[in-house]
N, C-alpha and C positions, 0 to 999 in steps of 0.2 A: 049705895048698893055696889056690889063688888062686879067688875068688868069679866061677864064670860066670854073666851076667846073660842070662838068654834073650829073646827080642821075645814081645809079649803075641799071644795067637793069638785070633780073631774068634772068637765065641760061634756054635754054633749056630743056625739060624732054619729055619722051614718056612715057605717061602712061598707062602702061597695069599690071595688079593683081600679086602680090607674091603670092606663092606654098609654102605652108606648108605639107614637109614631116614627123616629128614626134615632140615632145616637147624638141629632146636633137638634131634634126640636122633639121634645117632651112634654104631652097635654095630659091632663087628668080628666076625665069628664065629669059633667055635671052633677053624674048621680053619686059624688063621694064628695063631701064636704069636711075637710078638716078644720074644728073648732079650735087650733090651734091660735095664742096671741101674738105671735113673733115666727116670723123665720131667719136661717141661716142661709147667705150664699155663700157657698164657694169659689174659690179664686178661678176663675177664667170661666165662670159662667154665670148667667143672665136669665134671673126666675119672671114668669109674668104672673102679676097678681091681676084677677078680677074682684068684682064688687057684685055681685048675683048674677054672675055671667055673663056681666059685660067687662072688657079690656077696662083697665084701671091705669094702670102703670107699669113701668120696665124696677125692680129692684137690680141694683148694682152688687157686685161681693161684699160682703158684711152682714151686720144684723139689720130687720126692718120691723118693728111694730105691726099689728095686724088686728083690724077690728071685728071678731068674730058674727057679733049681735048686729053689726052692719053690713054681714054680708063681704069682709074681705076674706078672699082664697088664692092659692097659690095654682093655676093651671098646667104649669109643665115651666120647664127653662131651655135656653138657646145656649150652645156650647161658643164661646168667643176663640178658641185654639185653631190653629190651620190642621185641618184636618185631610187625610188622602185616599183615595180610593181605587184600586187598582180594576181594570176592567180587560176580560180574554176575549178576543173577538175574533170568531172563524169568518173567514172573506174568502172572496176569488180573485187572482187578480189576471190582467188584459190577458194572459196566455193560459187558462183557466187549470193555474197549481191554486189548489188551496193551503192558505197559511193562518195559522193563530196569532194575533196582534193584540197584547198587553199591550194598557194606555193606562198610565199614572198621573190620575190631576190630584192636585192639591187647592182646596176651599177652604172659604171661612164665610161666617154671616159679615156682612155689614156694618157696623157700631151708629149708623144712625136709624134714629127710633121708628121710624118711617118703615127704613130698609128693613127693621126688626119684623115690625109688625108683621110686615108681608111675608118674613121668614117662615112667621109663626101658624100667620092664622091663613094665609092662601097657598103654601106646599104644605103637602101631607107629608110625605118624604123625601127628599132631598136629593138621597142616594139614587135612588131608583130612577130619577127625574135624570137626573147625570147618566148614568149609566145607558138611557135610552138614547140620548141625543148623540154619546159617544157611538153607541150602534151607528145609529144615522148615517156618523157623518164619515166614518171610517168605511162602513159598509157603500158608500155615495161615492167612496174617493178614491179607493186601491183599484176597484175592478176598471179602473182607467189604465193601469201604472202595469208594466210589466214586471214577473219576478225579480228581476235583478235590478230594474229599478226601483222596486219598495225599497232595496235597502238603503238605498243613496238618497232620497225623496223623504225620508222617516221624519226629518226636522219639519218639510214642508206640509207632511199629515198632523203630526203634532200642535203648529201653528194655526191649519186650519180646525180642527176641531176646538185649542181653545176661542178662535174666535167665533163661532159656532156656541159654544158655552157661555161665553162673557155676554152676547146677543141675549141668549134666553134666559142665563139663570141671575140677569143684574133685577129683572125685573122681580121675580122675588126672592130679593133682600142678598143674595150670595156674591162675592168677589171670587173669580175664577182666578189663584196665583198662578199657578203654571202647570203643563200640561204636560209629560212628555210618553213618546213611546219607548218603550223598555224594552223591548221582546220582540223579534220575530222570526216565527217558528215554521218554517215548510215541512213537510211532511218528512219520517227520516229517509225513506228511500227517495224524495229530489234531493234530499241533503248530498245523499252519498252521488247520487247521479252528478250536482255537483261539483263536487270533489273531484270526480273521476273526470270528466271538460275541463277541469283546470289543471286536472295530472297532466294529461294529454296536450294540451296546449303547451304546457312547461316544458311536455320531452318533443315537442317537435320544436322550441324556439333551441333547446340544448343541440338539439342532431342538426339545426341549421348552422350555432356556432362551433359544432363539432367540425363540421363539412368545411366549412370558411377557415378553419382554423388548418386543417390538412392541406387546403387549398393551397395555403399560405407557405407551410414547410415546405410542398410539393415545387413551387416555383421560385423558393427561395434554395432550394437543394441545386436544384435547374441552372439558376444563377450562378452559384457558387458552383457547381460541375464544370461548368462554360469557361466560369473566371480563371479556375484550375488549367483548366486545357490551353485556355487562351495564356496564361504564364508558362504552361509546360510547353507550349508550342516555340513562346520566346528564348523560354534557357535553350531548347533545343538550334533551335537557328543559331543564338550566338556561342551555344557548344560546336557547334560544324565549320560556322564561320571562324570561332579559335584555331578551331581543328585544320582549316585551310591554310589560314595564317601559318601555323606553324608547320604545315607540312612545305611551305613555299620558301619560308626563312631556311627549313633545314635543308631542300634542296640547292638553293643556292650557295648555301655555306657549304655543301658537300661539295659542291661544283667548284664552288673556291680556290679548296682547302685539296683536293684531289683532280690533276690533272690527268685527261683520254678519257673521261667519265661525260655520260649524257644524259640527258634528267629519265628517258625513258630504263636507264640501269639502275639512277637513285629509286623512284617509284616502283621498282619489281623490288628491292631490295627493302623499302619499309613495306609494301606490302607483306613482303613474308615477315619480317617481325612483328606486325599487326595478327599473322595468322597466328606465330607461335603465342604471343599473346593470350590471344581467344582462346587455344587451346588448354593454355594453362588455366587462364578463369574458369572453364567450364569442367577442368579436373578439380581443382578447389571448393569450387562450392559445392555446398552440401545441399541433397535434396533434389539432385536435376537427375535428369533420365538420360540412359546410358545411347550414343551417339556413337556411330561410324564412319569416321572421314579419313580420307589417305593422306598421308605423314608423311610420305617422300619426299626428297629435293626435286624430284618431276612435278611430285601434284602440287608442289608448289607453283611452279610455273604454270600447270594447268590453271590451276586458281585466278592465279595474277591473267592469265590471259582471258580467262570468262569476267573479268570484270571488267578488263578495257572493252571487249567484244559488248558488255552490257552496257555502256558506260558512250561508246560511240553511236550503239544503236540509239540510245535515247534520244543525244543530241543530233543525230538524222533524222528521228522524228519531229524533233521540237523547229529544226529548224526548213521541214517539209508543212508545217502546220502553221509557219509562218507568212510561205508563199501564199 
């Protein structure tokens, strides 16, 4: 008799909607059954097959076999990738500014079957789970911390919230990698507020080494005026002191060299050369103001006598202030 080949006829299916519980654990429920005899995993995730709705097995990436007529089904899969989730958190902190605090953890399920399990079947959501204990513990921990020290303290929130996570979320099935805060945000007017205390701080350290610095040229100008004066004072001494020397050499050599002569005739005599002198410098330079003195061979002698006159008074004085 000759072999009739008949066409394969489609399986059975009831179809009612899969239930998605979060992006890292995906159930289908009971009331959809795919009559399907094989599934595909995907590379970096992890399907769980039941047997009439009970837990059967973990299928791994690749193909798996599937026995419809006994009741095998594919329930949801667990994502194996590290996964991250960013979380904005309004607080108070100790000097009560409110600020927004971004907290970025990074998760993954577990890889043993155990940990799986628990992933699957006793969290509903993952996210959400995370996200509330992040509240918690950030909410628990800043309004200790004043604003300026959140910022500096940020590694130490970080820290305590993943150990806070590692605590609750090992139990079902997730590894907490790492936790950090990203962000934080005071309101924009403390921002500017601020900004403006640390203008302000800045221009009064500046106007303190403004001040120190003037201070500095001021007592160093001082110095250096003194040190001037105190050199001008010297050339001047030993200008007078030359000035003596040689008016002592040159009356002796006059006394020498000119016989009936007495030093009281040499000294009236360089006095008036000293006078013609001065008068000559003070017609020569340029820029002096116009001066009236008597030019006679009398007011010379007047001259010459108000100096001795001046000259002896002193030394009455000096040597009445001695007694």
């Amino acid at each position: 008799l000759p072999l009739i080949v008949l066409p394969p006829r489609p399986l059975a299916s009831l179809s009612v909607s899969p239930r998605d519980h979060s992006p890292t654990h995906r159930s289908t429920s009971v009331t959809r059954v795919n009559m399907s005899c094989y599934t595909c995993v995907p590379q970096g995730t992890i399907q769980v097959v039941q047997q009439w709705g009970k837990f059967k097995k973990f299928a791994d990436p690749g193909c798996h076999c599937l026995i419809p007529c006994c009741g095998d089904e594919i329930a949801g899969a667990l994502s194996t990738r590290i996964q991250s989730l960013d979380v904005a958190v309004e607080t108070k902190t100790k000097d009560n500014v409110f600020v927004n605090i971004i907290v970025s953890t990074q998760y993954m399920v577990l890889r043993d079957p155990e940990r799986m399990y628990d992933a699957f079947y006793k969290l509903t959501d993952s996210r959400e789970q995370i996200r509330s204990y992040i509240f918690d513990v950030v909410r628990s921990t800043v309004p200790r911390i004043n604003l300026d020290d959140v910022f500096t303290t940020k590694e130490e929130i970080a820290t305590t919230v993943k150990a806070e996570l590692e605590k609750a979320m090992t139990e079902f099935g997730y590894a907490i990698i790492q936790t950090l805060v990203t962000d934080i945000a005071p309101d924009q007017k403390v921002k500017i507020a601020m900004n403006e205390i640390n203008a302000a701080q800045r221009l009064r350290i500046a106007a303190q080494d403004r001040a120190e610095a003037e201070k500095i040229m001021v007592v160093k100008a001082a110095e250096a005026d003194a040190e001037a004066k105190y050199l001008a004072g010297t050339g001047i001494a030993r200008q007078r002191q030359a000035i003596i020397n040689g008016l002592r050499e040159s009356v002796l050599s006059f006394q020498a060299d000119v016989d009936g002569i007495n030093s009281k005739d040499v000294m009236e005599m360089m006095m008036m050369t000293q006078y013609f002198d001065t008068m000559k410098e003070i017609g020569v330079s340029g820029g002096t103001n116009t001066i009236f003195v008597p030019s006679g061979p009398g007011a010379v002698a007047d001259v010459a006598q108000s100096v001795r006159s001046g000259i002896m008074q002193g030394q009455a004085v000096t040597t009445s202030n001695k007694r």
